[in-house]
C-alpha positions as CSV (number, residue, x, y, z in Angstrom):
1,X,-2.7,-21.4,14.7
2,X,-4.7,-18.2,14.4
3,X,-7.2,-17.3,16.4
4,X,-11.2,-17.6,15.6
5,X,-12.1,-14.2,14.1
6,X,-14.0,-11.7,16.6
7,X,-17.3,-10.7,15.1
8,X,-16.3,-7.1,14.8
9,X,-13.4,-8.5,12.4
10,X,-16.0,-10.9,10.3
11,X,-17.9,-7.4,10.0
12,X,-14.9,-5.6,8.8
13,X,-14.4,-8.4,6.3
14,X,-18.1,-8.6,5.0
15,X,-17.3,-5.3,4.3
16,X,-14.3,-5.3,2.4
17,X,-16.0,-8.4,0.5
18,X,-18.8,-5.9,-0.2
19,X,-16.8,-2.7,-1.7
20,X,-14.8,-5.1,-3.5
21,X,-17.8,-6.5,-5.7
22,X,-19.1,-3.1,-6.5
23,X,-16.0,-1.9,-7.5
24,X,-14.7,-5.0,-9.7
25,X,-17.7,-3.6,-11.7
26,X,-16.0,-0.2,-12.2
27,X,-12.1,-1.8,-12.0
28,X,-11.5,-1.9,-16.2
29,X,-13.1,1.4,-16.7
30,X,-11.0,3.2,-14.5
31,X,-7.9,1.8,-15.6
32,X,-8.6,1.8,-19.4
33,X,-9.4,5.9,-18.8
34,X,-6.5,5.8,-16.1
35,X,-8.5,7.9,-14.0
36,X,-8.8,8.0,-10.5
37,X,-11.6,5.8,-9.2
38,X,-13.9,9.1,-6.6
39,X,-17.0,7.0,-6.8
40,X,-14.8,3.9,-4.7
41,X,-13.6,6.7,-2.5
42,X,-16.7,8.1,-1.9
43,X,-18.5,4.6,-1.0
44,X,-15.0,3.7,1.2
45,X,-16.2,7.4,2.8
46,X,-19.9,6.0,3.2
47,X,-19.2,2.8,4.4
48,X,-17.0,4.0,7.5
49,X,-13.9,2.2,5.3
50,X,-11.7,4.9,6.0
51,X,-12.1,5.7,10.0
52,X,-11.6,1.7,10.9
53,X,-8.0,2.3,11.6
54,X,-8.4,6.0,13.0
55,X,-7.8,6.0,17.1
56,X,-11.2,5.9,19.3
57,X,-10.4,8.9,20.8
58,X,-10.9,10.8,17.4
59,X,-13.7,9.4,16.1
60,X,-12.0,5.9,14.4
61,X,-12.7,2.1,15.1
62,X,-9.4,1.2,16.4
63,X,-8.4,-1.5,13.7
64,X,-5.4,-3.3,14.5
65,X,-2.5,-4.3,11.8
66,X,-3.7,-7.9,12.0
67,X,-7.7,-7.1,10.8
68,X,-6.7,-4.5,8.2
69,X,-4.1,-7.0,6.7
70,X,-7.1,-9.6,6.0
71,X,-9.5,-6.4,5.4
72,X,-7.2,-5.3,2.6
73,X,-6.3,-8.7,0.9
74,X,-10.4,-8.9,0.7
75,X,-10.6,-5.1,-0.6
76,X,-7.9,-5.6,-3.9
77,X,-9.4,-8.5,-4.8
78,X,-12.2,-5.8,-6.5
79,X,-10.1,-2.9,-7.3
80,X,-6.2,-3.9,-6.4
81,X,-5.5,0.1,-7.7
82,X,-7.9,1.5,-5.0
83,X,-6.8,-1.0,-2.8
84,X,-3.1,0.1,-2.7
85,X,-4.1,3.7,-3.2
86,X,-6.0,4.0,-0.1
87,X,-3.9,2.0,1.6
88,X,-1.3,4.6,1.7
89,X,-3.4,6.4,4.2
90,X,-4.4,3.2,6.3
91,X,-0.6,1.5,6.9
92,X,0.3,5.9,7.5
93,X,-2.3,6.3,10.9
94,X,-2.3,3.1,11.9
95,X,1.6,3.1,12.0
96,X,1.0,6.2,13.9
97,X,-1.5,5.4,16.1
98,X,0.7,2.4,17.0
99,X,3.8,4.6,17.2
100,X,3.0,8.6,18.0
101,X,5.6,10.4,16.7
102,X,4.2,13.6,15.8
103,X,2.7,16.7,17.6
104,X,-0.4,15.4,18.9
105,X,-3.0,18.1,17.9
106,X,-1.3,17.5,14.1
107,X,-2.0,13.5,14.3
108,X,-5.7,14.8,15.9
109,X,-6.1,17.3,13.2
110,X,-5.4,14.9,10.6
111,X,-7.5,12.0,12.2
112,X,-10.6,14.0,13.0
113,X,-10.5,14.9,8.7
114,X,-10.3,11.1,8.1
115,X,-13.1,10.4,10.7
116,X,-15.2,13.3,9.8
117,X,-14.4,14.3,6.0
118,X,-13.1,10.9,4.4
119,X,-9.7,13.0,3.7
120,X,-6.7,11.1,2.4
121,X,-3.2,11.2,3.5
122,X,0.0,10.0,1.7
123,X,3.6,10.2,2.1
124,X,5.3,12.1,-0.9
125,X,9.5,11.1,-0.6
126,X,10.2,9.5,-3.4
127,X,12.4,11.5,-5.9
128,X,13.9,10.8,-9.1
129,X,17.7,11.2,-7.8
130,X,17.1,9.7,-4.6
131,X,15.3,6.8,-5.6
132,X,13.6,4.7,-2.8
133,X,13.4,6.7,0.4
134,X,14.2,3.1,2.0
135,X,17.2,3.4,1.2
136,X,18.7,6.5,2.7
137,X,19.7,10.0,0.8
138,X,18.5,13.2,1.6
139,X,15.9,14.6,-0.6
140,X,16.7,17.1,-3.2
141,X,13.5,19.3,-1.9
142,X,14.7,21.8,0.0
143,X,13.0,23.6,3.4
144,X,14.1,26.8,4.0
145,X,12.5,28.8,7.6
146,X,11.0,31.7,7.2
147,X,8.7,33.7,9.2
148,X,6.2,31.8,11.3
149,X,6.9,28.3,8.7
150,X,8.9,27.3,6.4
151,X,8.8,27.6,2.3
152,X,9.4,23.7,0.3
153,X,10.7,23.7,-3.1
154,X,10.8,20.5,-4.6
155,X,9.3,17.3,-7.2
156,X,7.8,14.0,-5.7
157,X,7.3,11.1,-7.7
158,X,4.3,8.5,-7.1
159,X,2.3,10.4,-4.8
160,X,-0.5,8.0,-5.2
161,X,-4.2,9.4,-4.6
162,X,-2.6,12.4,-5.8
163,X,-5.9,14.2,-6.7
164,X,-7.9,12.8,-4.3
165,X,-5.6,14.0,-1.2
166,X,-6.2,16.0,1.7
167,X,-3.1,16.2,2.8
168,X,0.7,15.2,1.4
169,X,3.5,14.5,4.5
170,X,6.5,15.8,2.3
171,X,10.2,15.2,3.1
172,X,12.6,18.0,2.7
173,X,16.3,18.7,3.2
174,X,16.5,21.0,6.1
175,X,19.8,23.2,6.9
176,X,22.3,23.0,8.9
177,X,21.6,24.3,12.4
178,X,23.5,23.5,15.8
179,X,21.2,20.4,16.4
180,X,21.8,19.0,13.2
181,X,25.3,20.1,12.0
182,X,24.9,18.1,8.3
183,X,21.5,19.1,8.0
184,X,18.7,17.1,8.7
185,X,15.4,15.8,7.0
186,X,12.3,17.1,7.9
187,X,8.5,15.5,7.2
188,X,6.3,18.8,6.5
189,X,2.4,18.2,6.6
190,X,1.1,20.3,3.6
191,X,-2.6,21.0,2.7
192,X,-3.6,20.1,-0.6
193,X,-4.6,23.3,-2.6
194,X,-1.8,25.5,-1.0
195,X,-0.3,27.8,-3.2
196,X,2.3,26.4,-5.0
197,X,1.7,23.0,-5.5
198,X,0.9,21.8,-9.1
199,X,0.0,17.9,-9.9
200,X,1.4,16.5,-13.0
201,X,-0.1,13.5,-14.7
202,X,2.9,10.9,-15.4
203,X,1.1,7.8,-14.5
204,X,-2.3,7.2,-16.1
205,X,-0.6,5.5,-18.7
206,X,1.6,3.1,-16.8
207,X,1.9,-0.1,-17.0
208,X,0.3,-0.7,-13.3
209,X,-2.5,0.2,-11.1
210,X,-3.0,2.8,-14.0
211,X,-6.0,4.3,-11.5
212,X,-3.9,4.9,-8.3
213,X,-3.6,8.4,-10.2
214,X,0.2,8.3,-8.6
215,X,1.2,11.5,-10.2
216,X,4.2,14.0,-9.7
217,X,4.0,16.7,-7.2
218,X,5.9,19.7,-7.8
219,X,6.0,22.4,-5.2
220,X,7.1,25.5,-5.5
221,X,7.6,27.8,-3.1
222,X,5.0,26.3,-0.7
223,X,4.8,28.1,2.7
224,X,3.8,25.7,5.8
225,X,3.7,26.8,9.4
226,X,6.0,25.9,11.6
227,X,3.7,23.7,13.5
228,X,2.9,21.3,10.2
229,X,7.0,20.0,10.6
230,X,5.8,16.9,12.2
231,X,9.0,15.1,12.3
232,X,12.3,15.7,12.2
233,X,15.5,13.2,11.8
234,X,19.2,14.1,11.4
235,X,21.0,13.0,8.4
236,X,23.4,11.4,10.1
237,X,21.4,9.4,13.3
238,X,21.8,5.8,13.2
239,X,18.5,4.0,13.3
240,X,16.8,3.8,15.8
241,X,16.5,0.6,18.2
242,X,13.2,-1.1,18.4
243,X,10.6,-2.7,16.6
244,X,10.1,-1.8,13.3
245,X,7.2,-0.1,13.1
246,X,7.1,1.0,9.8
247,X,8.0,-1.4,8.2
248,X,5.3,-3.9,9.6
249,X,2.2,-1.3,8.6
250,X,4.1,-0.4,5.0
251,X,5.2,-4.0,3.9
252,X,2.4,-6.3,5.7
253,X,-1.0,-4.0,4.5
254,X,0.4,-3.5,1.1
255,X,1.5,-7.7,0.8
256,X,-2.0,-8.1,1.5
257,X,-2.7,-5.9,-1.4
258,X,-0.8,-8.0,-3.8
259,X,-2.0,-11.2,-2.5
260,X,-5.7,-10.0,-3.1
261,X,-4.6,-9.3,-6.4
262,X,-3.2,-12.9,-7.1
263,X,-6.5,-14.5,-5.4
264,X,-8.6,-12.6,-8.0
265,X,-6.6,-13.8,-10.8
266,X,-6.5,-17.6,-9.4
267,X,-10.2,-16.9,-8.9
268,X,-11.1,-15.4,-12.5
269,X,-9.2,-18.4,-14.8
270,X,-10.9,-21.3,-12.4
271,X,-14.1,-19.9,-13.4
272,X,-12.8,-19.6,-16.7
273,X,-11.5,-23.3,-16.9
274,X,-14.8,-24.3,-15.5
275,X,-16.7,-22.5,-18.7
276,X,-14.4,-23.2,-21.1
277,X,-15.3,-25.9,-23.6
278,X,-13.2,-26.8,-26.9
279,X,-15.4,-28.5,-29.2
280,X,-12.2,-30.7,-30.0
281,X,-12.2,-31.2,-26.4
282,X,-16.3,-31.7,-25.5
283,X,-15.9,-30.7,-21.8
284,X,-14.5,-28.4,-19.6
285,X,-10.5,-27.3,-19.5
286,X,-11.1,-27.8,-16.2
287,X,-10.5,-31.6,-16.0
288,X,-7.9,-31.3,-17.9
289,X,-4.7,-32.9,-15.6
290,X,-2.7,-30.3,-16.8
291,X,-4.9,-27.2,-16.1
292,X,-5.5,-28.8,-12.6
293,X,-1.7,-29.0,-11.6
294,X,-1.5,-25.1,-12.8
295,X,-4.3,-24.0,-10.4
296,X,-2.8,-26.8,-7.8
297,X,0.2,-24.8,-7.9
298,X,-0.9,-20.9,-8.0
299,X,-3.4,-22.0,-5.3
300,X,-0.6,-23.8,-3.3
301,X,1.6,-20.4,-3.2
302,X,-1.1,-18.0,-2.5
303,X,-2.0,-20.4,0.5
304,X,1.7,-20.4,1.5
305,X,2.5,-17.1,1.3
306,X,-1.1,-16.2,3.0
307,X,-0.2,-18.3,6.1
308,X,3.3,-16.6,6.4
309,X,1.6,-13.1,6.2
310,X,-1.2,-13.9,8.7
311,X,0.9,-15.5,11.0
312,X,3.3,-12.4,11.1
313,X,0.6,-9.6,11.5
314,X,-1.4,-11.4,14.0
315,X,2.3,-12.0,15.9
316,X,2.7,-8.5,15.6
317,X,-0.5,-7.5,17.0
318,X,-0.4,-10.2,20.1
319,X,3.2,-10.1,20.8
320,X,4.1,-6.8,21.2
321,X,7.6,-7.6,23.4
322,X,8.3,-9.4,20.5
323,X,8.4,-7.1,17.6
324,X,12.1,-5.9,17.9
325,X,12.6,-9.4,16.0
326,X,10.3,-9.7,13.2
327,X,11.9,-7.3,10.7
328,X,12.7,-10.4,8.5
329,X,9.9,-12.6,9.1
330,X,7.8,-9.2,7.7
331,X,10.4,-9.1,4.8
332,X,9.9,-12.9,4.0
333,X,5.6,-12.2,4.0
334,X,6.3,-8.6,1.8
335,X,8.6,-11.3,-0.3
336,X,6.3,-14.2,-0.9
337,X,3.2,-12.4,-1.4
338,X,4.0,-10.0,-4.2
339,X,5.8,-13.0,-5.6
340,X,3.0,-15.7,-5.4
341,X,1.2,-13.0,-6.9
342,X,3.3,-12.3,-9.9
343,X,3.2,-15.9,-10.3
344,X,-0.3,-17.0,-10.0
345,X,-0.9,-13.7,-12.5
346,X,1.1,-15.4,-14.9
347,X,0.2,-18.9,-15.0
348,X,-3.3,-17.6,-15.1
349,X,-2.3,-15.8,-18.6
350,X,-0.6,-19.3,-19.8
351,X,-3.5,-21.4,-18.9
352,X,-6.5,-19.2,-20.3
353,X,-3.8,-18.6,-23.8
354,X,-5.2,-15.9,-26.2
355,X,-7.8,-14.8,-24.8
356,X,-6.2,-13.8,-21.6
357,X,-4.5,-10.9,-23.6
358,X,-7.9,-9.3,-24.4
359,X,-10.0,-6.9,-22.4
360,X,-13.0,-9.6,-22.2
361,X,-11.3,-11.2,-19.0
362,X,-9.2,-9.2,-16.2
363,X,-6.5,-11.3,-16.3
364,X,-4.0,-9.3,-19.0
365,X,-4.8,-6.4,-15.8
366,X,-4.0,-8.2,-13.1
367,X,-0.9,-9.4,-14.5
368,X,0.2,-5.8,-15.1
369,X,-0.8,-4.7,-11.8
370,X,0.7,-7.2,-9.8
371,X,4.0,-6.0,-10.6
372,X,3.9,-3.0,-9.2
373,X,4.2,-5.0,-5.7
374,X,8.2,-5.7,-6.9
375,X,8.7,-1.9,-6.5
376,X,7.9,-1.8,-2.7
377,X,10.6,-1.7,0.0
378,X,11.7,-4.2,0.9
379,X,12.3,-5.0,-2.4
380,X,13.2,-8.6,-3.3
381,X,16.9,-8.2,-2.9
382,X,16.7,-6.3,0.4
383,X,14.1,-9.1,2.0
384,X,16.2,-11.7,1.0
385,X,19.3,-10.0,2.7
386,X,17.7,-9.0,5.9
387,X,16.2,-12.8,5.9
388,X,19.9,-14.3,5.4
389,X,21.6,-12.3,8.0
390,X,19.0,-13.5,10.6
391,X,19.4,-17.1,9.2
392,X,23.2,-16.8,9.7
393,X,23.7,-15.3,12.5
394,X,25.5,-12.4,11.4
């Protein structure tokens, strides 16, 4: 059983509920233009949004993985595309704030911008010969030292938030060196509007979350001090022991994202059902035994696979000696949610028929963006493999 929610949390939620009804009024603009939604970011800046999960000590509110799970399920009920956009930023501090592993005047200096600025952050790794960083390589951008930095030449593929960022953590290739005889990988903190890097729109046509603006970022030549190489990992260390860390702020934030974005569409056709009246019919589609064991079902998954995804962030966040443990009950929360969501998204086309397919309701959207939570790590067949082995024993 979960715990009664602190009043600080309720707050946080009323929150999220609040953003999320302003900007379900904006959501079909922004992803008919497939333009990046500034006036959300700008009311997520005003609101204090984007400082909840930035330390105390710099300015932040401290939010734990558990209360920005629920926070974010609430949030992409609204706007699932600035939902997952700006949660690239939230699972990326708090995983950090969790887990230090940078310099400590870089994590300050990028905190105090969050707290103070309402700057963005997001990972850029993915490449199109690597494929998902999740699943090892080493990049094809390259770092090479130079005086007082280094120089990154490179292309990164769905850098969501792209315009709207203050800051991109790019992995590069690094050489050789006597630490790291096979080279090593190396996450570079880089300052949006350094010269060199040029955004290319290749996503405001796609099939998903057209207004995460998840563009291409091409750097060339891109000088960072040596200071901004926050990490640094050889290519051939095993991973590391522990709990997984990353994985539970990546996958558990973002299933909550999904899941939000199944709710809305379980929510939009009931209201729907309860409007719609045939005249060969003379009442609602609502009573309608059919309809009923549709929404009985999409309501029975989204339940199931919200209790699995509570349960493991709120484990995560009181059972801390425990977390070594939990990489596949966080796969089997990442797997159920994005899938309930797919599913509820699609029965919620089949029971609404032609008029789903139209822009006068949001469902033909949320169908489309609800698959974009199939190309997160762990993706389906990964979850279900981690979840086996630990089933078997092996």
């Amino acid at each position: 059983m979960l715990p009664e929610l602190t009043d600080r949390q309720r707050r946080i939620l009323a929150l999220a509920d609040e953003l999320a009804a302003r900007f379900a009024e904006r959501a079909d603009r922004y992803d008919r233009e497939g333009s990046f939604p500034f006036a959300n970011l700008a009311e997520l800046r005003d609101a204090g949004y984007l400082r909840l999960v930035a330390p105390p000590q710099y300015g932040g509110d401290g939010a734990d993985l558990f209360t920005m799970t629920l926070a974010q399920e609430r949030l992409a009920r609204g706007c699932g595309a600035t939902a997952m956009a700006v949660d690239m930023t939230i699972h990326l501090i708090g995983r950090l704030a969790e887990a230090p592993s940078w310099p400590a005047p870089m994590f300050e200096m990028v905190c105090r911008s969050v707290v103070d600025e309402g700057a963005l952050i997001n990972s850029a790794a993915t490449e199109a010969e690597l494929g998902s960083p999740s699943r090892g390589g080493m990049p094809a951008t390259r770092a090479v030292p130079v005086d007082g930095g280094w120089r990154l030449t490179g292309r990164k593929l769905f850098v969501s938030m792209a315009p709207a960022l203050r800051w991109f953590l790019v992995s590069a290739t690094l050489p050789p060196d006597d630490q790291a005889p096979q080279g090593a990988i190396g996450s570079f903190l880089v300052e949006a509007g350094s010269p060199g890097i040029r955004l290319e729109d290749s996503w405001s046509d796609s099939l998903s979350l057209r207004a995460s603006a998840s563009y291409d970022l091409i750097l060339n030549d891109v000088f960072v001090p040596a200071e901004r190489l926050v990490e640094r990992a050889s290519a051939d260390a095993a991973p590391r022991p522990g709990p997984p860390t990353q994985m539970a702020w990546f996958a558990l934030t973002l299933s909550a994202v999904y899941l939000g974005i199944g709710q809305a569409a379980c929510d939009t056709v009931c209201a729907y059902a309860r409007e719609r009246i045939p005249t060969a019919l003379g009442r609602p589609i609502a009573t309608l035994p059919d309809i009923q064991r549709r929404v009985g079902a999409m309501q029975t998954a989204l339940n199931a696979a919200r209790s699995v995804l509570y349960q493991t962030a709120h484990a995560w966040v009181a059972r801390p000696t425990g977390r070594s443990a939990m990489a596949a009950q966080i796969a089997m929360a990442k797997h159920l949610c994005t899938n309930a969501a797919c599913d509820a998204t699609d029965q919620a086309l089949r029971i609404a028929g032609g008029f789903a397919l139209t822009r006068s309701l949001p469902l033909e959207r949320y169908f489309r963006d609800a698959r974009a939570g199939l190309t997160h790590p762990p993706n389906d067949d990964a979850a279900l493999e981690l979840i086996g082995r630990q089933a078997l024993g092996v």
